[in-house]
C-alpha positions, 0 to 999 in steps of 0.5 A: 907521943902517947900511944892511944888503944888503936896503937896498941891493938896494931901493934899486938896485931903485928907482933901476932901475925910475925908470932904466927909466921915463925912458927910455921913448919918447914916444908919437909913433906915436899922436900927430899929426904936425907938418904939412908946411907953411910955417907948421909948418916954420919952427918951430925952438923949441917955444914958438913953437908957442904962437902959434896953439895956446894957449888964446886962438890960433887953433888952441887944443889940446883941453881934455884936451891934457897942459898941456906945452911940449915939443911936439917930443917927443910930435909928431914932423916929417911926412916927405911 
């Protein structure tokens, strides 16, 4: 199989718009902030987040919460 032009145009064209999506920015202007508080401000990983806000915690994130672990991406530091 040899690949004509047009192939190669596609592809190219595919490979850009998968480019172009991952590198759009997180949402973080409609998201909570991470509160600035002792509890929230010791957190260095994202895992620890856990503690107070999966299912059983004491803070659980709603049902409808995308089911990720890369907290820091989509909620960003509050800075006052």
């Amino acid at each position: 199989m040899t690949f004509r032009k047009v192939d190669w145009i596609f592809v190219a064209g595919a490979l850009a718009v998968v480019a172009a999506v991952s590198m759009l920015p997180a949402p973080k202007d409609r998201n909570p902030l991470i509160p600035k508080n002792v509890e929230h401000q010791s957190l260095k990983v994202e895992k620890d987040c856990l503690q107070c806000h999966r299912a059983e915690g004491s803070r659980p994130v709603p049902a409808r919460h995308p089911k990720r672990q890369d907290c820091f991406r989509c909620h960003g530091r509050s800075n006052g």
